[in-house]
Backbone as JSON Lines, residues from 0, in Angstrom:
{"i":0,"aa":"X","n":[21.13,-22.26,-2.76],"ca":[20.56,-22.16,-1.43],"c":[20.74,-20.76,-0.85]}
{"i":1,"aa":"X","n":[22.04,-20.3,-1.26],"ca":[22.1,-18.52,-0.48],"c":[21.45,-17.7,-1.0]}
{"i":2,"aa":"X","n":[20.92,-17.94,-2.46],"ca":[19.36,-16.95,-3.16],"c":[18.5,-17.14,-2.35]}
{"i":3,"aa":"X","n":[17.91,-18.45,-2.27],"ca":[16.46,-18.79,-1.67],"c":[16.68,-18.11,-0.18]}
{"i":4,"aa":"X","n":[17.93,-18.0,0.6],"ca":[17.59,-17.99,1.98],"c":[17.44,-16.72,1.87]}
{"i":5,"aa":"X","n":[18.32,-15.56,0.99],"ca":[18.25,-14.41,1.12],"c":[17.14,-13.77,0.9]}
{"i":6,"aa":"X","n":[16.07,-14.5,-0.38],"ca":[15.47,-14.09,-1.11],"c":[14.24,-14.27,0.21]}
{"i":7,"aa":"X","n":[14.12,-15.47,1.08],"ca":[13.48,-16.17,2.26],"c":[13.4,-14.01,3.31]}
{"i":8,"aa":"X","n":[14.75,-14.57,3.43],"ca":[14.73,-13.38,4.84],"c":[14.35,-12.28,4.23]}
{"i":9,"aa":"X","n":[14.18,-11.72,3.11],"ca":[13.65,-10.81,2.89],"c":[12.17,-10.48,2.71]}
{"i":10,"aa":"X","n":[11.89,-11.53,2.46],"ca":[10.55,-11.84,2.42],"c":[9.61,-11.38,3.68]}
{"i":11,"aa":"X","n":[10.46,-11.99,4.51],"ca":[10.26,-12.39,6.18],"c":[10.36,-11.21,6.87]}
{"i":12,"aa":"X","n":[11.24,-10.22,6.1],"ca":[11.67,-9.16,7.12],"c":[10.93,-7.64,6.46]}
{"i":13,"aa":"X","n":[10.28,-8.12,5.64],"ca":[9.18,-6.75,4.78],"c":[8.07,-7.75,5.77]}
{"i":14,"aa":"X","n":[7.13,-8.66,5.49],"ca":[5.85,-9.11,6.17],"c":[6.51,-8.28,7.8]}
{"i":15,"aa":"X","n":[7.32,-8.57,8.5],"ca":[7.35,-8.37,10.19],"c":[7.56,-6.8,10.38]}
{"i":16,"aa":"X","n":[8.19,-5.47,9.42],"ca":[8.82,-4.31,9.76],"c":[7.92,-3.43,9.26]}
{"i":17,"aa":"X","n":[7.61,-2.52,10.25],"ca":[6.7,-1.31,9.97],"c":[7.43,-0.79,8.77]}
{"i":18,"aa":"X","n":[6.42,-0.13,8.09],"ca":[7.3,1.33,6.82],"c":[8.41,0.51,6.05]}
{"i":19,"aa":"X","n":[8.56,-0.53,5.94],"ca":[9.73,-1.78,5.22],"c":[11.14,-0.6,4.84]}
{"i":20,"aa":"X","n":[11.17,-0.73,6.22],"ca":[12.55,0.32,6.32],"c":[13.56,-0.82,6.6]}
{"i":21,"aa":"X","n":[14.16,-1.66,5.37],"ca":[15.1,-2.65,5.86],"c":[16.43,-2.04,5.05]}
{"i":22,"aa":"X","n":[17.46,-3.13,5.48],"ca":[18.61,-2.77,5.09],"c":[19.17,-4.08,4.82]}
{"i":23,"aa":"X","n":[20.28,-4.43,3.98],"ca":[21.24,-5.4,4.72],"c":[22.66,-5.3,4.11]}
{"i":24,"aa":"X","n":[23.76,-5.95,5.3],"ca":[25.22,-5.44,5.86],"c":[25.58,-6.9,4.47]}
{"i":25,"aa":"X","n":[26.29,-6.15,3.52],"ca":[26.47,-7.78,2.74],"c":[28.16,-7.1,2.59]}
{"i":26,"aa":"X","n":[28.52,-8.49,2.82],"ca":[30.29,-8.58,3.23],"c":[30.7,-8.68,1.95]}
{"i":27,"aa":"X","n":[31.69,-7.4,0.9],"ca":[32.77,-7.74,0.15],"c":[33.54,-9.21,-0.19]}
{"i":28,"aa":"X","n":[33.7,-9.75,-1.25],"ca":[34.6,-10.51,-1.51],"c":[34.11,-11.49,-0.99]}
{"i":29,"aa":"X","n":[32.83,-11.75,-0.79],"ca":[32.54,-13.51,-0.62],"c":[30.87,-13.69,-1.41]}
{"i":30,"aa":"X","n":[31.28,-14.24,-2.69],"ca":[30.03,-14.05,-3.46],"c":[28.36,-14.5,-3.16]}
{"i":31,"aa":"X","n":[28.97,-15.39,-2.18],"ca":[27.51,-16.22,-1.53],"c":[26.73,-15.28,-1.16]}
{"i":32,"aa":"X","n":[27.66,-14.38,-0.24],"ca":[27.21,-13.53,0.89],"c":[26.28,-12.21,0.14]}
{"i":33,"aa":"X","n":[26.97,-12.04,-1.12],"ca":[26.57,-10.69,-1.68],"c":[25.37,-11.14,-2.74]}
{"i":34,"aa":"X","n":[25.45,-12.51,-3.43],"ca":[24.53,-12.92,-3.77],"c":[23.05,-13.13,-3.08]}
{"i":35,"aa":"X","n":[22.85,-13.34,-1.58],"ca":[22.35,-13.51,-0.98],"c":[21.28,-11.89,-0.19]}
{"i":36,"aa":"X","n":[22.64,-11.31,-0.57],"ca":[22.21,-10.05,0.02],"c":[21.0,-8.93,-0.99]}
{"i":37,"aa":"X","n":[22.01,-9.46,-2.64],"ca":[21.23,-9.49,-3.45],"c":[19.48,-9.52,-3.2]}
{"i":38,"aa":"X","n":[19.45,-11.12,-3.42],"ca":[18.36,-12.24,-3.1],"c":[17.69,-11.31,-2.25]}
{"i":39,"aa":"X","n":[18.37,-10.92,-0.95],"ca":[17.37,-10.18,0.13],"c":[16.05,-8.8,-0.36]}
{"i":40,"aa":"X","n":[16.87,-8.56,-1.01],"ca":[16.42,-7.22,-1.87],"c":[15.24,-7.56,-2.44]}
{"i":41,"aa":"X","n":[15.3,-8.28,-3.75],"ca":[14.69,-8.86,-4.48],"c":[12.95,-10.04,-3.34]}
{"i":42,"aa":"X","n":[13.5,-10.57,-2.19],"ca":[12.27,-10.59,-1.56],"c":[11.43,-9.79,-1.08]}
{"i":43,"aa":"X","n":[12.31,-8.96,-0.8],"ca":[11.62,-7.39,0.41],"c":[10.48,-7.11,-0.84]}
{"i":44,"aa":"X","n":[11.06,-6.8,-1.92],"ca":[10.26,-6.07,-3.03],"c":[9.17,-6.85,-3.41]}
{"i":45,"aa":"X","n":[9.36,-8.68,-3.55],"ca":[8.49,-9.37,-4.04],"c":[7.36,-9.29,-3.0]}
{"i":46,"aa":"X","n":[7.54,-8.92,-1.86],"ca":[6.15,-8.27,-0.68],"c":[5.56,-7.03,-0.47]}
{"i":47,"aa":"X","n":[6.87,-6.52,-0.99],"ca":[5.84,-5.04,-0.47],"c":[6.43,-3.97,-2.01]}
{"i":48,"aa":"X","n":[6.71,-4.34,-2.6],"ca":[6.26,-3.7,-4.29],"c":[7.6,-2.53,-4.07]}
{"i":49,"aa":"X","n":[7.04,-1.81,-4.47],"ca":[7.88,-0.33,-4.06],"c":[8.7,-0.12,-2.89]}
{"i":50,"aa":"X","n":[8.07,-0.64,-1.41],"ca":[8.89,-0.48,-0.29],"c":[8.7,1.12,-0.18]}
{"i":51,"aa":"X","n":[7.8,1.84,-0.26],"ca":[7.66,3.2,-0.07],"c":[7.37,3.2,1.24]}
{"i":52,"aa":"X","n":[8.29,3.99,1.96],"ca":[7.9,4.45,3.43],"c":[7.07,5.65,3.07]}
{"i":53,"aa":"X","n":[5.88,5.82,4.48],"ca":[4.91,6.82,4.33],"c":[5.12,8.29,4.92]}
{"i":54,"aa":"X","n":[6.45,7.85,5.85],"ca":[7.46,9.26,6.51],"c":[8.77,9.08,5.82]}
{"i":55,"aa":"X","n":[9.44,10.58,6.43],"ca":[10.71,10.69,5.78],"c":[11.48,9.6,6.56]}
{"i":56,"aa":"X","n":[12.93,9.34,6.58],"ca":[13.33,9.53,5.34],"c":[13.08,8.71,3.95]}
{"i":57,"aa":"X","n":[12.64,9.49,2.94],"ca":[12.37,8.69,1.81],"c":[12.97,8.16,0.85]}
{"i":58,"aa":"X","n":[13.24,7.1,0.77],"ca":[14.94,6.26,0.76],"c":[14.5,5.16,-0.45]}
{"i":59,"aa":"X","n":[15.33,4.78,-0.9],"ca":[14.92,3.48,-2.1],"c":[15.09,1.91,-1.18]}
{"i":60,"aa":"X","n":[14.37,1.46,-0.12],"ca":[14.44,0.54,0.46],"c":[14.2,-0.29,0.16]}
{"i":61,"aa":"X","n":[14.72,-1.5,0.58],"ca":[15.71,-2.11,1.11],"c":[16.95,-1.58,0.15]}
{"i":62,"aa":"X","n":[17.65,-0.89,1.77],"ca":[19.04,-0.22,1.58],"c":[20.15,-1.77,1.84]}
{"i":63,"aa":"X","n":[21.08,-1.7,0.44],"ca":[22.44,-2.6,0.82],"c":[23.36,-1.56,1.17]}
{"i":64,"aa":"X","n":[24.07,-2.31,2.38],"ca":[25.33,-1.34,2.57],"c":[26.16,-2.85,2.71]}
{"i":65,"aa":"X","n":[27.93,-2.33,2.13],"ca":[28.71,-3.0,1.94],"c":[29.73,-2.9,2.92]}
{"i":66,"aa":"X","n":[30.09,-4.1,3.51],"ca":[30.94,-4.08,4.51],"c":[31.94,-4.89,4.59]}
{"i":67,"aa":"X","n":[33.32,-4.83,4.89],"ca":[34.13,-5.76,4.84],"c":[34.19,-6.91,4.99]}
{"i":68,"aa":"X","n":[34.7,-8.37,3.98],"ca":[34.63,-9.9,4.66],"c":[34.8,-10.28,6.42]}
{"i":69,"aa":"X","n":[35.67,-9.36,6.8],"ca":[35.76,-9.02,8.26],"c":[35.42,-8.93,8.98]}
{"i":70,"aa":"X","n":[34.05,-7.97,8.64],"ca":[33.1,-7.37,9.95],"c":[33.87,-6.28,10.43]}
{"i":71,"aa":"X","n":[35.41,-5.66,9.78],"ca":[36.16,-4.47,11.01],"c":[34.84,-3.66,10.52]}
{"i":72,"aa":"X","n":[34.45,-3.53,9.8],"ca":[33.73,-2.13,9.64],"c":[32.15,-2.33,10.05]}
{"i":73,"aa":"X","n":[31.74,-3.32,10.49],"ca":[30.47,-3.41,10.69],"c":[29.53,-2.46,11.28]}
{"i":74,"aa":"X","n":[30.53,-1.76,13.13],"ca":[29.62,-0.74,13.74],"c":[29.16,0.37,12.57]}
{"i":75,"aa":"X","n":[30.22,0.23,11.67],"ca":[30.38,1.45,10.38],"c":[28.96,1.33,9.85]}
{"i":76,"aa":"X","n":[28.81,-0.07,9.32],"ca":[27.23,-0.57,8.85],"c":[25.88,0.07,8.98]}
{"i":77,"aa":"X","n":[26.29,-0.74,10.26],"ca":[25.06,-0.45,11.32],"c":[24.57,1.34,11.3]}
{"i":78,"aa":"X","n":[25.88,1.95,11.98],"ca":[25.71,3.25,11.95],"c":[25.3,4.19,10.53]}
{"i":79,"aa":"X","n":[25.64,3.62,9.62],"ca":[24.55,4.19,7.81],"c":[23.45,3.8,8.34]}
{"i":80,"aa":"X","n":[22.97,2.36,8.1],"ca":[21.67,2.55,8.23],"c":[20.73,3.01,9.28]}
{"i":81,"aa":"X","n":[21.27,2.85,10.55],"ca":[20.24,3.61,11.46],"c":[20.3,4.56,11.11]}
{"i":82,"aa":"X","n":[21.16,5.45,10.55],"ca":[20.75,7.47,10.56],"c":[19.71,7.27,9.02]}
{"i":83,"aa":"X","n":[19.22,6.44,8.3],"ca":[18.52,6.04,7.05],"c":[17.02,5.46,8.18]}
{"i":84,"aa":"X","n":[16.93,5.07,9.4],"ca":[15.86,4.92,9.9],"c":[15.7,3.62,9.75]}
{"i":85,"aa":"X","n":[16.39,2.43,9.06],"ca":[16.26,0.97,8.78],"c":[16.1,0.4,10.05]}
{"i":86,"aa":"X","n":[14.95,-0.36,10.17],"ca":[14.36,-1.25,11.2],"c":[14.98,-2.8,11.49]}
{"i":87,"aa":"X","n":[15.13,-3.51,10.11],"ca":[15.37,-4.41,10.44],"c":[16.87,-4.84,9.48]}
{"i":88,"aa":"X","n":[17.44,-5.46,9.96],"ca":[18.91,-5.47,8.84],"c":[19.14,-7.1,8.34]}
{"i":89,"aa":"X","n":[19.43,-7.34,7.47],"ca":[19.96,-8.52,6.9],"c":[21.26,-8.83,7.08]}
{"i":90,"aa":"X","n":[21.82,-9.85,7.7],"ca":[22.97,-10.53,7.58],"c":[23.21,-12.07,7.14]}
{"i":91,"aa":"X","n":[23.93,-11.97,5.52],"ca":[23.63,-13.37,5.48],"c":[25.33,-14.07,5.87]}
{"i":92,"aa":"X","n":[25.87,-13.49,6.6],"ca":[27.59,-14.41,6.81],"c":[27.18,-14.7,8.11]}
{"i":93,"aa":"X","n":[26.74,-16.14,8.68],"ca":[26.39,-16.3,10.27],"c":[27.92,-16.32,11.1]}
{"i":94,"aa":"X","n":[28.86,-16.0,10.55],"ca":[30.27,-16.01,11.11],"c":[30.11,-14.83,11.85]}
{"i":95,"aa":"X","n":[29.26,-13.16,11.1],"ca":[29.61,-11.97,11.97],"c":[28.35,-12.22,12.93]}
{"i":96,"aa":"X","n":[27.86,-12.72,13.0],"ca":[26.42,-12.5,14.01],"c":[26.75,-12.41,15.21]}
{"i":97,"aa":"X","n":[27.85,-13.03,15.83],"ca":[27.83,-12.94,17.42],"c":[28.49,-11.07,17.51]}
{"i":98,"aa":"X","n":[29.29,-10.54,16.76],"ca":[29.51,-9.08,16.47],"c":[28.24,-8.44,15.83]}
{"i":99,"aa":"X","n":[27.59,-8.68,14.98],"ca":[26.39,-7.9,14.87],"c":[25.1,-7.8,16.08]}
{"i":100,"aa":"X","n":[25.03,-8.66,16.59],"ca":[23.62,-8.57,17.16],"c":[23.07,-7.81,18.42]}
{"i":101,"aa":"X","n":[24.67,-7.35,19.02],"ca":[25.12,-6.53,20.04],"c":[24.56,-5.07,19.1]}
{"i":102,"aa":"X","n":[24.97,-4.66,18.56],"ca":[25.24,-3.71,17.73],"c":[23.68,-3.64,17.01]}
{"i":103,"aa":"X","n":[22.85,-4.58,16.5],"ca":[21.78,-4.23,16.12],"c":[20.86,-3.87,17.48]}
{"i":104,"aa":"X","n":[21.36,-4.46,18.33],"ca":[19.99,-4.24,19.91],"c":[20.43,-2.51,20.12]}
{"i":105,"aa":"X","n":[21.89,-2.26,19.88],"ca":[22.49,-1.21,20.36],"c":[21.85,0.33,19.88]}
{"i":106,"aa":"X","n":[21.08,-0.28,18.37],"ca":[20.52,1.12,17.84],"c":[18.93,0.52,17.54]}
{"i":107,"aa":"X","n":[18.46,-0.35,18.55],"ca":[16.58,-0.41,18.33],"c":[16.35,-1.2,16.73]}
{"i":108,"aa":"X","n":[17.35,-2.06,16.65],"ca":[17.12,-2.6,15.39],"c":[16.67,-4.31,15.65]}
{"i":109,"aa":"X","n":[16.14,-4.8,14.49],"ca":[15.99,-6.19,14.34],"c":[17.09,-6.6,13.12]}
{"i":110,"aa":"X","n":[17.41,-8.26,13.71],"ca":[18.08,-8.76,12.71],"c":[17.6,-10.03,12.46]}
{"i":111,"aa":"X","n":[18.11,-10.32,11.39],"ca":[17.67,-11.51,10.45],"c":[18.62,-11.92,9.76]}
{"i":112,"aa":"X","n":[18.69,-13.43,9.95],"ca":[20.39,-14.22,9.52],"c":[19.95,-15.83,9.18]}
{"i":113,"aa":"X","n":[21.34,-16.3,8.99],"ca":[20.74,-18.0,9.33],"c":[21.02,-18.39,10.85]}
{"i":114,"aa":"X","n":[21.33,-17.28,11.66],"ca":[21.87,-18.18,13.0],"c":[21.44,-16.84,14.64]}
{"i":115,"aa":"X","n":[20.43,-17.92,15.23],"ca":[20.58,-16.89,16.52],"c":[21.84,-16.69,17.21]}
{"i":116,"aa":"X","n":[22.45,-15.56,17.36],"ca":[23.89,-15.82,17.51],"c":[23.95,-15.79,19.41]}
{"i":117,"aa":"X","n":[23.23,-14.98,20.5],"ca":[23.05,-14.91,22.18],"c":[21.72,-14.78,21.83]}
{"i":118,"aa":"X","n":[21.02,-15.79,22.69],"ca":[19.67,-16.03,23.13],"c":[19.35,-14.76,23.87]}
{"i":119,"aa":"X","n":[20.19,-14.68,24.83],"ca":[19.69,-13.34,25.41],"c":[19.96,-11.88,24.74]}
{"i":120,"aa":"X","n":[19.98,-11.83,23.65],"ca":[19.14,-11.09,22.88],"c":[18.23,-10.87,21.49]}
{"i":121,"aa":"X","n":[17.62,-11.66,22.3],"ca":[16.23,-12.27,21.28],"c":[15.41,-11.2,21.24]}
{"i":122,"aa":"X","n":[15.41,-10.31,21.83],"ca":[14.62,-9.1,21.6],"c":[15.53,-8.52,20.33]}
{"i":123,"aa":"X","n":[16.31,-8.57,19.8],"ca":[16.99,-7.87,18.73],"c":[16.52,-8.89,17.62]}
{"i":124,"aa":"X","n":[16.37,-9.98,17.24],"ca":[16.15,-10.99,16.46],"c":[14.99,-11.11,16.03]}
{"i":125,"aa":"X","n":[14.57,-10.84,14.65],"ca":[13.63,-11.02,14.22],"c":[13.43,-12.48,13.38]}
{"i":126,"aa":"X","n":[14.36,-13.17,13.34],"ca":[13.79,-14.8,13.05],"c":[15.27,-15.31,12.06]}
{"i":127,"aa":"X","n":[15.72,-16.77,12.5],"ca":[16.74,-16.95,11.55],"c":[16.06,-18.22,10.34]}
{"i":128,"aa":"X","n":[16.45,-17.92,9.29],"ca":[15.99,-18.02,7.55],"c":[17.94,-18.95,7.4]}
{"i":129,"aa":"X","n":[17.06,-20.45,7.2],"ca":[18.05,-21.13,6.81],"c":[17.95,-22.73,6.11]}
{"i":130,"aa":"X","n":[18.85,-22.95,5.51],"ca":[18.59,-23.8,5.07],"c":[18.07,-25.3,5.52]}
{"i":131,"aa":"X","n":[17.43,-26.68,5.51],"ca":[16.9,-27.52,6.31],"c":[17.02,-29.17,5.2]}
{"i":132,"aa":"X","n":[18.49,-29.02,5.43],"ca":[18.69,-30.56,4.52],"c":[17.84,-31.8,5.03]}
{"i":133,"aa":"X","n":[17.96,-31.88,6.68],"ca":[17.49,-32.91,7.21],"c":[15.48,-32.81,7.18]}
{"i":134,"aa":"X","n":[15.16,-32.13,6.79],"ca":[14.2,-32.72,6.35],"c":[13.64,-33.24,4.67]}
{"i":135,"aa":"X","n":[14.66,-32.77,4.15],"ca":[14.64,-33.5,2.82],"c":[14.93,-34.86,2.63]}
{"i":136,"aa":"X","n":[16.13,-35.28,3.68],"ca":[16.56,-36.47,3.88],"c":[15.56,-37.21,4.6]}
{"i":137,"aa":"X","n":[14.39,-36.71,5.68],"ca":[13.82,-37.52,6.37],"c":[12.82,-37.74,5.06]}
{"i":138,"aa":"X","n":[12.09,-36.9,4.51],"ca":[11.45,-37.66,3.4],"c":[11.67,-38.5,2.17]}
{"i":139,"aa":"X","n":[13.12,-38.44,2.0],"ca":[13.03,-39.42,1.39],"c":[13.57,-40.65,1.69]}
{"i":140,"aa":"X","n":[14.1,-41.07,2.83],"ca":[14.54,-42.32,3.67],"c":[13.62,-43.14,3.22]}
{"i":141,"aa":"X","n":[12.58,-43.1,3.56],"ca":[12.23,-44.41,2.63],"c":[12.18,-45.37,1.36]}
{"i":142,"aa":"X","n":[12.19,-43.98,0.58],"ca":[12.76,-44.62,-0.59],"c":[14.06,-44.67,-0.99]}
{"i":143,"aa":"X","n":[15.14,-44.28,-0.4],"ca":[16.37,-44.74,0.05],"c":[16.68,-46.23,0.29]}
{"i":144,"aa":"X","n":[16.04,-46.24,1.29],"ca":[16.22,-47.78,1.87],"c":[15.69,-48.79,1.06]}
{"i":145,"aa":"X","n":[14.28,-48.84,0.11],"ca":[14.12,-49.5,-0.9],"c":[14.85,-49.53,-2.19]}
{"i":146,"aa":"X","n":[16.18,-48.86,-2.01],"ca":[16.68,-48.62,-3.33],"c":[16.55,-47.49,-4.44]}
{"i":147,"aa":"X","n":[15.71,-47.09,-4.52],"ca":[14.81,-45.97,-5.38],"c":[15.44,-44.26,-4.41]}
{"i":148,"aa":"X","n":[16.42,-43.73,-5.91],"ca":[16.8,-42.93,-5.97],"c":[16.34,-41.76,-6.89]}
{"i":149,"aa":"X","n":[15.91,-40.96,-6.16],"ca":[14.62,-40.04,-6.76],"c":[15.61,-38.43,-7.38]}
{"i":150,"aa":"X","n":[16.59,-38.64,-7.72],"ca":[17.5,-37.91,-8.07],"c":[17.63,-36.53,-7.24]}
{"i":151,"aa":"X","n":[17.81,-35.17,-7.6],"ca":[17.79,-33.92,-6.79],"c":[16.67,-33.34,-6.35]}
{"i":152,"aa":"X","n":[16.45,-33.09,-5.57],"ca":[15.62,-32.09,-4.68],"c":[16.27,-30.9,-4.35]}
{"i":153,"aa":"X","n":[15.0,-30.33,-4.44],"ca":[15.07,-28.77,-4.11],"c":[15.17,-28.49,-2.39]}
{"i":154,"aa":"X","n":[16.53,-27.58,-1.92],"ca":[16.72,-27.79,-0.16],"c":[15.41,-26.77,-0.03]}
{"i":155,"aa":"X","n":[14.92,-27.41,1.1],"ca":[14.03,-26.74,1.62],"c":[14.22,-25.4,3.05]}
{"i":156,"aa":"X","n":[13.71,-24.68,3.13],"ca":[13.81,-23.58,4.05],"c":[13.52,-23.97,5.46]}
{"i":157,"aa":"X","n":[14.31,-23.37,6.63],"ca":[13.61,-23.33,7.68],"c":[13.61,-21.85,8.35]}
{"i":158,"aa":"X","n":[12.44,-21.72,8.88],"ca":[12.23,-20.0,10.12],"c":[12.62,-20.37,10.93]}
{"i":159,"aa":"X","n":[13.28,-20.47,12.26],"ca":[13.37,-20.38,13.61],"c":[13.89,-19.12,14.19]}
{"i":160,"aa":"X","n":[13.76,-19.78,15.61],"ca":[14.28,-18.37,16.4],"c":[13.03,-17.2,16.1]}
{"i":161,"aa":"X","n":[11.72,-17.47,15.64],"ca":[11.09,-16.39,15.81],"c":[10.54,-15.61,16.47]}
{"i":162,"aa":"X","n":[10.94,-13.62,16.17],"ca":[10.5,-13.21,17.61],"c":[8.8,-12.9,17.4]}
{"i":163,"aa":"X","n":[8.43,-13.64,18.57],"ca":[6.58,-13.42,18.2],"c":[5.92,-12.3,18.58]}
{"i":164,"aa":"X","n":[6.42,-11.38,18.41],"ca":[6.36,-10.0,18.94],"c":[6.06,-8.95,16.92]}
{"i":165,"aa":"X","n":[7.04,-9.81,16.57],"ca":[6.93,-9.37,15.12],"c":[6.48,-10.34,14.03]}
{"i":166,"aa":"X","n":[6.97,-11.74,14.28],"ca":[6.3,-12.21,13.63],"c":[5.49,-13.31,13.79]}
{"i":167,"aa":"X","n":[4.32,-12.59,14.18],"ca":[3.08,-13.72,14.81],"c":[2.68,-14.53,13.95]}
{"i":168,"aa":"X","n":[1.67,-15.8,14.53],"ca":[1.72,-16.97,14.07],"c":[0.74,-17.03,12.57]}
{"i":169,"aa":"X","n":[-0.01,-15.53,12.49],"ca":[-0.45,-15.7,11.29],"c":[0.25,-14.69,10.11]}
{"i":170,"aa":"X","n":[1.22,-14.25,10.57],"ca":[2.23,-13.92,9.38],"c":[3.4,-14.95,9.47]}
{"i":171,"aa":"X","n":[3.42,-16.03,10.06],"ca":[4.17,-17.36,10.11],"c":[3.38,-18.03,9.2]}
{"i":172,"aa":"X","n":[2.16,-18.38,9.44],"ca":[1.14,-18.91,8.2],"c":[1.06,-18.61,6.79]}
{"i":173,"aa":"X","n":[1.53,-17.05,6.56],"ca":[1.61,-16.62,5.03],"c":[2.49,-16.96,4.59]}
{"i":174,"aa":"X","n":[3.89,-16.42,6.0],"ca":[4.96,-17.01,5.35],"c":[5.29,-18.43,4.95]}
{"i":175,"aa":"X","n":[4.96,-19.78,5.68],"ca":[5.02,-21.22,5.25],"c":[4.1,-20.88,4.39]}
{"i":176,"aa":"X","n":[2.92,-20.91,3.46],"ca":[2.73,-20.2,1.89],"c":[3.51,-20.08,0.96]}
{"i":177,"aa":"X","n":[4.22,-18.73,1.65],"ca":[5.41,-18.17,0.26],"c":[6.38,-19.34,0.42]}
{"i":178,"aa":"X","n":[6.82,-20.01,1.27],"ca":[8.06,-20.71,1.29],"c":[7.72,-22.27,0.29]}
{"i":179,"aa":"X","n":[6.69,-22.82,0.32],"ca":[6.26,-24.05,-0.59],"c":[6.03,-23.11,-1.61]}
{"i":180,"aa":"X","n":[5.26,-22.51,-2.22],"ca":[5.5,-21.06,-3.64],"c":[6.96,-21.28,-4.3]}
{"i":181,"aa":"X","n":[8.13,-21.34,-3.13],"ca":[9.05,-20.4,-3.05],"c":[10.14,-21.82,-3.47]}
{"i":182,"aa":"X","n":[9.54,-22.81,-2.46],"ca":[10.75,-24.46,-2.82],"c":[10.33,-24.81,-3.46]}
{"i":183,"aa":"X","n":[8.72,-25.06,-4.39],"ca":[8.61,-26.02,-5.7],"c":[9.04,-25.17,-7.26]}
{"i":184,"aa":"X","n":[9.17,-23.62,-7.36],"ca":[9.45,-23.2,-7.93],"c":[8.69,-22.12,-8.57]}
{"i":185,"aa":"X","n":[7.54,-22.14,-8.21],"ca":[6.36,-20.98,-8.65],"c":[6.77,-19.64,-8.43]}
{"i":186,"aa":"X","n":[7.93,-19.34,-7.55],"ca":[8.51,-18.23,-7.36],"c":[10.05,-18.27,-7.5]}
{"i":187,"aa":"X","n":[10.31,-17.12,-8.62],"ca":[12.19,-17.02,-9.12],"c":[12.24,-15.96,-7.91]}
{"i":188,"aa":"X","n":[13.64,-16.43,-7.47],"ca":[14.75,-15.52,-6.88],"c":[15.32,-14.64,-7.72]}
{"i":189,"aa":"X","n":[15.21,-14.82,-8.91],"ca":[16.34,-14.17,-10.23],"c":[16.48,-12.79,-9.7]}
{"i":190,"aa":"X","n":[17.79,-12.19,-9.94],"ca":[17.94,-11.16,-9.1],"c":[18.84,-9.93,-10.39]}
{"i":191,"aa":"X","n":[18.93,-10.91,-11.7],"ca":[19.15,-10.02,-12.76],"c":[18.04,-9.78,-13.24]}
């Protein structure tokens, strides 16, 4: 699930960012997190190929920068990639978000996570990419209750929190596209 979401927000965050000047803050020593951050990479690219910005600086984007399980070093983060010009940043640990999102409004950035961390700054938030058990469970309740156990399913994705400023309702439309592509399997995350 932390491939698909990463592999999700990246997706999400090349379709919404001018010049796919992204970045993302992936936390040391927690493999989900770096796997994920991975994943992020690997979507940005599966949208926009190269990720060539058309001004300087001319950078191999989507930039990872590595930051402590902590978050002490996060302003540290932040501050690489804005002087790199990165628009929108990836965070997949929703633990640092209420410390990041201050800090992304602080340098004209968007972020993208599994969790809106203050509503009131939804102008910094470009949409949270997370996982959505309960609707796997609502579809199959019925055949639950008749007995009939349909073995594993694939978790499905959810967008919320989107800001419609960036990502309007018909790059919401491409994106629910890539995301059924993306949960029946027509599209690998593989990130080796």
């Amino acid at each position: 699930a932390w491939e698909q979401q990463g592999f999700a927000a990246g997706f999400a965050a090349a379709l919404a960012t001018p010049a796919y000047r992204l970045g993302a803050l992936s936390p040391q020593g927690l493999p989900q997190a770096e796997a994920a951050a991975a994943a992020f990479r690997q979507g940005a690219i599966y949208y926009c190929g190269l990720c060539n910005p058309i001004d300087p600086p001319y950078l191999d984007y989507p930039l990872i920068v590595p930051i402590t399980a902590d978050g002490s070093d996060l302003a540290a983060g932040f501050s690489e990639l804005a002087s790199a010009a990165v628009r929108t940043v990836y965070l997949p640990d929703p633990a640092l978000a209420d410390a990041a999102l201050p800090l992304a409004a602080e340098n004209g950035m968007q972020l993208v996570g599994p969790r809106l961390a203050d509503p009131a700054l939804a102008s910094a938030w470009l949409a949270s990419v997370r996982a959505d058990p309960a609707s796997v469970l609502r579809d199959e309740w019925p055949n639950l209750l008749n007995g009939i156990l349909a073995g594993s399913r694939p978790m499905r994705l959810r967008i919320a929190d989107a800001n419609p400023d960036s990502l309007t309702a018909g790059k919401l439309a491409f994106f629910a596209e890539f995301q059924t592509s993306l949960e029946t399997g027509l599209i690998s995350t593989a990130t080796e």
